[in-house]
C-alpha positions in Angstrom: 104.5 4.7 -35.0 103.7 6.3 -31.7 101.3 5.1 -29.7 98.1 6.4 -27.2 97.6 4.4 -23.8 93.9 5.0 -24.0 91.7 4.6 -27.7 90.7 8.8 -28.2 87.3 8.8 -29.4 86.3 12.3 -31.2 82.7 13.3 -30.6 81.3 16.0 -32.7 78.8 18.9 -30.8 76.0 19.8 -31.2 73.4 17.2 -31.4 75.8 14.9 -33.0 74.9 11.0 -33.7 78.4 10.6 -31.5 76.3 10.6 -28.2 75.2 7.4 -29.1 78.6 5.6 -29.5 79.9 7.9 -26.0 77.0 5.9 -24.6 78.3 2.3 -26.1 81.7 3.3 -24.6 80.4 3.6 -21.5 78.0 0.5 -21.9 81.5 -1.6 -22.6 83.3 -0.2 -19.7 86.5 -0.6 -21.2 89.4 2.6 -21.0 89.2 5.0 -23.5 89.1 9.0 -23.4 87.3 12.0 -25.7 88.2 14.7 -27.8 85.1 17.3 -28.1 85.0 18.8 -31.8 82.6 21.8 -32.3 80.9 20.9 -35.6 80.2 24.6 -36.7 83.9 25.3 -36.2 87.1 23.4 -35.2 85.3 20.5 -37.7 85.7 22.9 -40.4 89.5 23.8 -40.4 92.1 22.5 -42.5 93.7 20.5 -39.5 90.8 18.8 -38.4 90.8 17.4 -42.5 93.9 16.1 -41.4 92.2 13.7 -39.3 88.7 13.1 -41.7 89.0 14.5 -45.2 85.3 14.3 -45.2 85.0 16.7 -42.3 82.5 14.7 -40.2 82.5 12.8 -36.8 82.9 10.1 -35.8 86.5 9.5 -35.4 88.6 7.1 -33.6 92.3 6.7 -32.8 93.2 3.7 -31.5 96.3 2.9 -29.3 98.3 2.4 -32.6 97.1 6.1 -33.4 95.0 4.3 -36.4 92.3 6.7 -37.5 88.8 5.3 -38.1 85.9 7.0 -39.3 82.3 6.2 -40.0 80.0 5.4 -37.0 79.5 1.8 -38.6 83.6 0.8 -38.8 84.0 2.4 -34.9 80.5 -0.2 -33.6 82.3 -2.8 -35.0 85.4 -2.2 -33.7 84.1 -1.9 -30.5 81.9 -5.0 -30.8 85.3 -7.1 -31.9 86.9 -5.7 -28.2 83.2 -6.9 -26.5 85.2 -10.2 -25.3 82.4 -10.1 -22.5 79.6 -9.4 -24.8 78.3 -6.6 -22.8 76.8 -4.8 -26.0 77.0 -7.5 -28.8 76.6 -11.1 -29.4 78.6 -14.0 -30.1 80.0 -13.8 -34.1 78.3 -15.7 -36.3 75.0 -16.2 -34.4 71.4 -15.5 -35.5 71.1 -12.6 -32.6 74.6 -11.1 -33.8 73.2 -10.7 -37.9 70.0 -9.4 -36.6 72.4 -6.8 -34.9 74.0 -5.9 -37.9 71.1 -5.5 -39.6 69.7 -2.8 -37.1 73.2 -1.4 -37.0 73.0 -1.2 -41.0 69.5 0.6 -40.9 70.0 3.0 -38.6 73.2 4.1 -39.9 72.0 4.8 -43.6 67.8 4.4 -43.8 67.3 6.2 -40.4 69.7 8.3 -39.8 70.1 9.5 -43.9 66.5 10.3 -43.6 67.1 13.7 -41.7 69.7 14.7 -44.2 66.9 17.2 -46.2 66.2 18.6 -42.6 70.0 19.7 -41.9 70.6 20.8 -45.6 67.5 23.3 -45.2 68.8 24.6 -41.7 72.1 24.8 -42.9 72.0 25.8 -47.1 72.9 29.4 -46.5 72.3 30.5 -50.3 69.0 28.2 -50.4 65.3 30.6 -50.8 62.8 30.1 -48.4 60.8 28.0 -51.3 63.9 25.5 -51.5 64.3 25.3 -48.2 60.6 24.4 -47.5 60.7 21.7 -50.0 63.7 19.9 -48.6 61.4 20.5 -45.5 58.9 18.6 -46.7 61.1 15.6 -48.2 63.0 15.5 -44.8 59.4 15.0 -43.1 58.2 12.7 -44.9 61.4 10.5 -44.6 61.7 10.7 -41.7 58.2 9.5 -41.3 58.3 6.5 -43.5 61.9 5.4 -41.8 59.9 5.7 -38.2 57.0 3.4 -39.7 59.5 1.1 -40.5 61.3 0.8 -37.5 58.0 0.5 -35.8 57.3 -2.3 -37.3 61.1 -4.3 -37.1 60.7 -3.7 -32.9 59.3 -6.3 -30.9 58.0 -6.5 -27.4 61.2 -6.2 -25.7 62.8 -3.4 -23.7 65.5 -3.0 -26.5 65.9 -3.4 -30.0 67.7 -6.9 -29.6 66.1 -8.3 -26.0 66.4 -7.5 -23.0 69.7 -5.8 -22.7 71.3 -2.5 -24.6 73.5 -3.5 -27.9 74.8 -1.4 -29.8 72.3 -0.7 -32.1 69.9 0.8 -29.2 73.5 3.5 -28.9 73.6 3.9 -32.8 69.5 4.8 -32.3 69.5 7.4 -29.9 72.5 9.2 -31.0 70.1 9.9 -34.2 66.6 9.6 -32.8 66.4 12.8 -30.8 66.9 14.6 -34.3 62.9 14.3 -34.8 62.4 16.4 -32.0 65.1 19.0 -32.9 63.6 19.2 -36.5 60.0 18.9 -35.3 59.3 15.9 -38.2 57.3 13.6 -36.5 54.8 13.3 -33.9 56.8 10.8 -31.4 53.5 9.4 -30.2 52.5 8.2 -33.5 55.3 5.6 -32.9 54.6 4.2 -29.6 57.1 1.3 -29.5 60.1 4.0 -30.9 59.4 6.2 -27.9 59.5 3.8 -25.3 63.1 2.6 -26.4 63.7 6.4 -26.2 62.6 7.0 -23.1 64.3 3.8 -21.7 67.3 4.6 -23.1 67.7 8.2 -22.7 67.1 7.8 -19.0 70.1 5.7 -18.9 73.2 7.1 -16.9 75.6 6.2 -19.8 73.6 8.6 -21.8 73.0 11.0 -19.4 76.8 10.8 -19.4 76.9 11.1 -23.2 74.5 14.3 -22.9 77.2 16.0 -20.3 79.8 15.5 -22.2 78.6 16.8 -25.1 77.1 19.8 -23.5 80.4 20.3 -22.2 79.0 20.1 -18.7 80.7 17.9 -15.4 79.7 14.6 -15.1 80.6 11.0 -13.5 80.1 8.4 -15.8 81.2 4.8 -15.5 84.8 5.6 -14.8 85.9 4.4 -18.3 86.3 7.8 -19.8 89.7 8.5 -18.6 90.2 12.2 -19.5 90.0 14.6 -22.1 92.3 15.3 -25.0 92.4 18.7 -26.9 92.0 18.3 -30.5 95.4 20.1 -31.0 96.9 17.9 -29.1 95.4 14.8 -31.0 96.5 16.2 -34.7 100.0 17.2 -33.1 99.8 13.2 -32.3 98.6 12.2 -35.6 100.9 14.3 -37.8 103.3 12.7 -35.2 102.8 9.4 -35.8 102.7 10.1 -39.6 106.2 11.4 -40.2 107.4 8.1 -38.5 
């Protein structure tokens, strides 16, 4: 099977929950590079299914050109490459299930919660009536996941102490979706936007932002370069007729 020298992550644009795992890559430090897929078009074509039947993002190709998809498998494959425990916490400890259990929350609870919002923005054949009630659902989701997530943070500066994990990537890949939806008042959940604040002032999200934007930008120096996505599935459908 061929091989990549650097892990390829593919981060989907616009506003995609990929910013927050960009933002874990650069949290890690460790070599990888990016493939920018635009989710309104490129995601949609028969060779991008090539990479994710499901025709979403997150993906990951690792340096055996393994494709993983689903933001949960790609955390914890980063978190079993976090030798230094830079964003994660020693296997099998108290702090490390507490992690997974954020990391299992925001990945379904939270960030399934705005799924009525984005089927009423995007349902072309939906009325006006249907799309107002999946408004309304979406809202009130998105509310009740916000009141509990209020209540599971403490009085650190992140979800899991003092330092970024990769759950605090996971959440503000997903959290700035209240504001681009209008669903909730942000101030109503004090705690929730202080962690967003903190965290979205963070160069390795800043970084995250840029590169989705498509814009220049310096980040750690892990991000070696980007990778076309025709170049990626010419390397996959490579590797596959080995």
């Amino acid at each position: 099977m061929n091989s990549t020298s650097e892990p390829i992550f593919i981060a989907g644009f616009p506003l995609g929950s990929s910013a927050g795992l960009v933002t874990a890559f650069e949290w890690l430090g460790q070599p990888y590079r990016i493939t920018r897929v635009d989710m309104l078009g490129e995601m949609r074509t028969d060779a991008y299914k090539r990479l994710n039947g499901r025709v979403e993002t997150p993906v990951l190709i690792t340096e055996q050109s393994d494709v993983i998809t689903e933001t949960m498998a790609i955390a914890l494959w980063l978190e079993a490459r976090d030798t230094e425990r830079r964003i994660s916490f020693e296997p099998g400890t108290p702090q490390a299930d507490r992690m997974h259990q954020y990391l299992a929350f925001l990945n379904t609870s939270f960030t399934g919660a705005f799924y009525p919002l984005w089927v009423a923005l995007e349902a072309q054949e939906a009325t006006e009536g249907e799309r107002e009630t999946l408004r309304k659902f979406g809202r009130s989701f998105v509310a009740l996941r916000h009141e509990q997530l209020e209540a599971m943070i403490g009085d650190t500066d992140y979800l899991l102490g003092n330092k970024p994990t990769l759950a605090d990537a996971v959440f503000v890949g997903v959290a700035r979706w209240a504001d681009f939806h209008q669903a909730i008042d942000p101030r109503d959940y004090p705690r929730i936007l202080a962690l967003r604040q903190r965290i979205e002032a963070d160069p390795a999200f800043r970084f995250a932002l840029a590169v989705e934007d498509g814009e220049p930008a310096a980040g750690s120096g892990a991000m070696k370069g980007f990778v076309p996505l025709e170049e990626v599935i010419a390397l996959q459908d490579a590797a596959c007729d080995v």
